[in-house]
C-alpha positions, 0 to 999 in steps of 0.5 A, a space after each residue: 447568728 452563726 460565728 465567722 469562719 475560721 481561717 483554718 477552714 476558708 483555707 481549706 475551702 478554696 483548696 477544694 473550690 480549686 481542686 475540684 474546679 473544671 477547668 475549659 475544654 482546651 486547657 483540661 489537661 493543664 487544669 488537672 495537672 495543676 490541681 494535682 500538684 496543689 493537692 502533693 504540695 498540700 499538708 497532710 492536715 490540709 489534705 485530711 480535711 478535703 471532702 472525700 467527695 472532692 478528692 474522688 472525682 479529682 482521682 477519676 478526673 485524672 484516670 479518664 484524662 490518663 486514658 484519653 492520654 494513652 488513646 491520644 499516643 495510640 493515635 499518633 502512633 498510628 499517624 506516624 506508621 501511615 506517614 512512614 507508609 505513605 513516604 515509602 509509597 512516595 519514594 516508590 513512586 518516585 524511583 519507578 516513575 518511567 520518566 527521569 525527575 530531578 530537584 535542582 536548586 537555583 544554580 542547577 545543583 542536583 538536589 535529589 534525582 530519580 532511579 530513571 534519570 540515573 539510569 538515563 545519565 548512567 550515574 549513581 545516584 550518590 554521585 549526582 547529589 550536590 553536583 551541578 547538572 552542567 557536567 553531564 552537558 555538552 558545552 554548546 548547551 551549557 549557556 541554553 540551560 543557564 537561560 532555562 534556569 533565569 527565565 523559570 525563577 525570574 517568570 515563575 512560569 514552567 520553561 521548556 529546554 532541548 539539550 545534548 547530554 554525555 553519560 557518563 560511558 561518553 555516548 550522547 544523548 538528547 533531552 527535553 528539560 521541562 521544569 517547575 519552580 517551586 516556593 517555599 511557605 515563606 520566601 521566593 522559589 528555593 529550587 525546581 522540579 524537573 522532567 527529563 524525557 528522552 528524545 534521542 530516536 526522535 531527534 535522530 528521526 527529526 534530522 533524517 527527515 530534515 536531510 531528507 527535506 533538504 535533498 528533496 528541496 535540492 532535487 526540486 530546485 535542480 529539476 526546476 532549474 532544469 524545467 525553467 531552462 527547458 521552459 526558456 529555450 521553448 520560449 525562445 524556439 516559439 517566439 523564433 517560430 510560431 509552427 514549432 509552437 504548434 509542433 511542440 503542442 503536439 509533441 507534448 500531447 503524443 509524449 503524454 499519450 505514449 506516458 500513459 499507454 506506457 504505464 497501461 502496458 505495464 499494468 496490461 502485461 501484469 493483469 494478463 500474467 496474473 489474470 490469465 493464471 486465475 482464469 485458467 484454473 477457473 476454466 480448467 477446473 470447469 472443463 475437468 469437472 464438465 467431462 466428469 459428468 452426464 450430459 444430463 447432469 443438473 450442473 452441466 448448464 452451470 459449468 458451461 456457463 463459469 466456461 463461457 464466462 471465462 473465455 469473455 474474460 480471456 477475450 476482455 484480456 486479450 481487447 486489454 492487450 491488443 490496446 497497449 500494442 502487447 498482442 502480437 499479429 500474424 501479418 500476411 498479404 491480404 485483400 481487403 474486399 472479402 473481408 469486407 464481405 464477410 463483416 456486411 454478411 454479419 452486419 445485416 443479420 445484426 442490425 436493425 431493419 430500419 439501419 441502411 447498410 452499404 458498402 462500396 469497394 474499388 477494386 484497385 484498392 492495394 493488398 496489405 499486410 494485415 491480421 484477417 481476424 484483426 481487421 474483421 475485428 476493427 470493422 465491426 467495432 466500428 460499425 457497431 459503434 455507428 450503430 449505437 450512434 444512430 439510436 433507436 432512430 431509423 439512419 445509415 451506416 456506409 462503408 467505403 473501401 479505395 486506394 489513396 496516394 498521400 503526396 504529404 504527411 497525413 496526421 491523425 490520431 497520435 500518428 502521422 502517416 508518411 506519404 505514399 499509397 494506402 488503402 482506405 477504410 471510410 466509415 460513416 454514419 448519420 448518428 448523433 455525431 460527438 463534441 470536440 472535447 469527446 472527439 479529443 478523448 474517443 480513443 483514451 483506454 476505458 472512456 465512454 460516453 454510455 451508461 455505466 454497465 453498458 460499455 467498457 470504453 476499450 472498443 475504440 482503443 481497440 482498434 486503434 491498438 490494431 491500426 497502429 499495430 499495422 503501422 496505419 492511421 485513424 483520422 476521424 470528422 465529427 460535429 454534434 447532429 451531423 455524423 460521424 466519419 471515420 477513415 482508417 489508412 493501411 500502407 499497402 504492401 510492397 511485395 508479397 509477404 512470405 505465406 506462413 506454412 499451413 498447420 500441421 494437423 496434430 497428432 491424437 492425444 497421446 494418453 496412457 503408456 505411463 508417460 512422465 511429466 515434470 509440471 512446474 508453477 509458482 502456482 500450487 492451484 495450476 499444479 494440481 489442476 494439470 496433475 488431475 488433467 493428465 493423470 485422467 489420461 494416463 500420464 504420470 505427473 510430478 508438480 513442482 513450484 519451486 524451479 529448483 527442487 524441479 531441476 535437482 529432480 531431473 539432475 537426480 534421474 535424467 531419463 525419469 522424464 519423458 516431458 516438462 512444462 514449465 511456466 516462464 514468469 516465476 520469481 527466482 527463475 524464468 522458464 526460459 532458464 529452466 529450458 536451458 538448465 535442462 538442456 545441460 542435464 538432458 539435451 534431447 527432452 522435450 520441454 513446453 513453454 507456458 504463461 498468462 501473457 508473453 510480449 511479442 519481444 519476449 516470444 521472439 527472444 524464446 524463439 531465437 533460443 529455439 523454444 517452439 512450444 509456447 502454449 498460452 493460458 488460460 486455454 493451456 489444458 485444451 491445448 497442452 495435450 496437443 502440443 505434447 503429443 505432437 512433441 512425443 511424435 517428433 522423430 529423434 534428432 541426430 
């Protein structure tokens, strides 16, 4: 039986038991540590008698765990340099936001703010920490941004505030303030993140349209005032007089026709100068480049017809013009009947065999002062509308030609005729005839009731604009199934108009003898177009698009020149200023006129000036020639 232990040795064995004992994975380092310090405050006896084994593994226990230690510094080195990155990238962040940002405490105190609200504030940013944001605020604001703060921490929900700040330069401007209460870990919201955004130019633009508003608004109550006291004398002239209610229906309906003529005599006027520009290159162009070729050529067809297309076009415009009461007439004393005659001729070679034509004609029907070619053209829109009212069914087109004396006023179709003695044009045909409500709009511009591709609308307009032209009338009688009747009145003429002068023959084109000619354009397509043209024959031209350079060029050699075209409608300076300008360099030089449209008030005013020569496009090239000649051959005046 083996003795006891010695106390000696039991000591020493726990010493081991301890030293070597593992401590759990949360408290490794706090074990090794202790057991380490067991072992220093050990007697040299005590540690002597430990097993080397025991102390060994203590020594490479406390190495690995010195290792772990350093890996461990190494880490949270690095942590630490990440973290000092990351709040560099923050504050940034922060700085370059494009938006201003604020930290407020609970009574508006600046915490911490941005470089842009700085910026935006024209504040250092020294100078904003710890100062309250009231003082950069106008008074009128103090009290909305109080309110701002008190509903933000008492909801906790994001508020939203407009104000009026001053910088510190003394200039205004406004802000939005959208802001955010944040909570700290433990405890209530401790201060507020803020946006400040700068809404200056569009509250600038808010207060503008709102002026803008008010002065519509006091505009349309001034104009309303105006239209219900309008409205109120109309009432009471109507209640007063139930013709005038009819007069007044009517007046309103003719006010709104001449609104509507006005404005499309605006628009007509501006597609004629525009379009009659375009058209004469077209056509000019096509004539040049026709007279350059064969007869034989294989494009002479194609350039006929781009000719012939452009002159239906330059007619279209013209039908445009003669509607709006922009085209003017050569009025002389006419007889009626032979124009009579000469429309039938045309007629029956057009119509149908099946279409009954007749025509009768009082030969005390009075002379008018008419257009030949107008009235020939008003005919046969007429009757080529009865044509086309008859169908494909077998009918009759009648014509009627008499003297009428009105003893009363006679109303038509936005005129009304004054009494005395007129010749009558009755057209009537037994076509399918026409609704009231279409027979309310046959003369409005470009309404028709065929197919689309087979009418323009502008046939009746036309000859409206014609009738009217010669102070006359339409009166029109329709039922649907029962015809159409159409009585056209022409005051007839109280003496004989004065004959106009029977036209010279002008002179053959003067071609060669290195003749000078000005051209000037705001078009650069028609300078060139007239360049081409008269240099074929013989002219020297200079082209112009700027009045100016054409006047310097003029002032600089008065007798470089031997003629000048001039457009009239060009910006800055208008033909006839042109012609003026020139009669004050050179008295004597000829100067032509030209333009895609001139009102009958403007041609009048240009004559009155004495300009005589007034070519008009797109036809210019086959005229201009002519008229220059004719020019170059008048003998010089004294």
């Amino acid at each position: 039986m083996p003795s006891p232990p010695r106390p000696q040795s039991v000591k020493k064995r726990a010493i081991s038991d301890q030293m070597v004992k593992k401590p759990g994975k949360p408290e490794k380092s706090t074990g090794l540590r202790r057991q380490a310090e067991k072992l220093l405050r050990a007697t040299p006896r005590d540690v002597a008698a430990l097993p080397i084994k025991d102390v060994q593994q203590l020594v490479q226990e406390l190495q690995v765990h010195q290792v772990e230690l350093a890996m461990q510094n190494e880490e949270l080195r690095r942590a630490q340099v990440e973290l000092e990155e990351a709040r560099s990238r923050y504050v940034r962040l922060y700085d370059d936001a494009p938006t201003g940002y604020l930290t407020l405490d609970p009574k508006g105190i600046i915490l911490e703010a941005n470089l842009p609200a700085c910026t935006l504030l024209g504040v250092n940013r020294k100078d904003l920490r710890g100062k309250p944001i009231t003082l950069c605020m106008l008074a009128k604001d103090q009290a909305t941004f109080r309110r701002h703060i008190h509903e933000l921490f008492r909801t906790g929900i994001r508020q939203v505030c407009e104000v009026d700040l001053a910088r510190q330069d003394g200039s205004p401007i406004s802000v939005q303030f959208e802001s955010v209460a944040v909570q700290d870990e433990a405890g209530p919201a401790a201060r507020m993140l803020t946006v400040v955004l700068d809404i200056t130019q569009r509250k600038r633009i808010e207060q503008a349209l709102q002026q803008a508003h008010n002065e519509l608004e006091q505009l349309v109550a001034e104009r309303t005032a105006e239209l219900r006291q309008t409205v109120e004398r109309l009432q009471t002239e109507m209640t007063e007089h139930e013709q005038a209610s009819r007069a007044l229906q009517t007046s309103q309906n003719r006010v709104r026709q001449m609104q509507k003529m006005d404005a499309l005599e605006q628009l007509a006027g501006g597609v004629a100068h525009d379009f009659n520009n375009i058209l004469t290159a077209i056509i000019g162009n096509a004539e040049i480049a026709s007279a350059k070729i064969s007869p034989d050529h294989p494009s002479r067809t194609n350039l006929t017809r781009i000719i012939e297309a452009g002159d239906r076009a330059s007619c279209l415009v013209q039908q445009i013009l003669t509607f709006t009461h922009q085209q003017p007439f050569s009025r002389t004393l006419l007889s009626l009947p032979p124009v009579m005659d000469e429309v039938l001729s045309l007629l029956r070679a057009t119509l149908p065999t099946g279409i009954q034509l007749t025509c009768t004609c009082d030969p005390g029907t009075p002379p008018v002062l008419a257009d030949t070619t107008q009235i020939h053209q008003v005919v046969m829109n007429l009757c080529t509308n009865a044509w086309h009212a008859l169908g494909e069914q077998p009918g009759s087109i009648a014509l009627d030609l008499a003297p009428v004396t009105l003893t009363q006023p006679l109303r038509g179709f936005h005129a009304t005729l004054p009494p005395g003695l007129y010749a009558r044009l009755s057209i009537m045909d037994s076509g399918c005839g026409m609704a009231p409500d279409t027979l309310e709009r046959i003369f409005d511009p470009f309404f028709t009731t065929k197919p689309m591709g087979q009418g323009t609308g502008l046939g009746l307009s036309v000859v409206q604009g014609i009738v009217l032209g010669h102070e006359g009338g339409i009166v029109v009688d329709s039922r649907p199934n029962q015809g159409t009747t159409i009585h056209l009145y022409f005051p007839a003429a109280d003496a004989p108009a004065p004959m106009r002068e029977p036209a010279r023959t002008a002179p053959a084109r003067i071609q060669g003898r290195s003749l000078h000619l000005l051209y000037l354009d705001d078009e650069v397509m028609l300078v060139e177009l007239v360049r081409a043209q008269f240099e074929q024959l013989g002219y020297r031209v200079t082209g112009y698009t700027r009045p100016t350079e054409a006047l310097e060029a003029i002032h600089a050699d008065p007798g470089g020149f031997d003629v000048v075209v001039t457009d009239y409608n060009m910006p800055g300076m208008s033909g006839l200023e042109v012609a003026r300008a020139l009669a004050r360099i050179r008295a004597d030089l000829p100067v032509v006129l030209v333009s895609g449209y001139l009102s009958p008030t403007t041609q009048a005013t240009l004559r009155a000036a004495g300009i005589t020569e007034i070519v008009d496009k797109p036809t210019m090239l086959r005229q201009l020639g002519d008229v220059i000649a004719r020019l170059l051959d008048k003998p010089p005046q004294a």
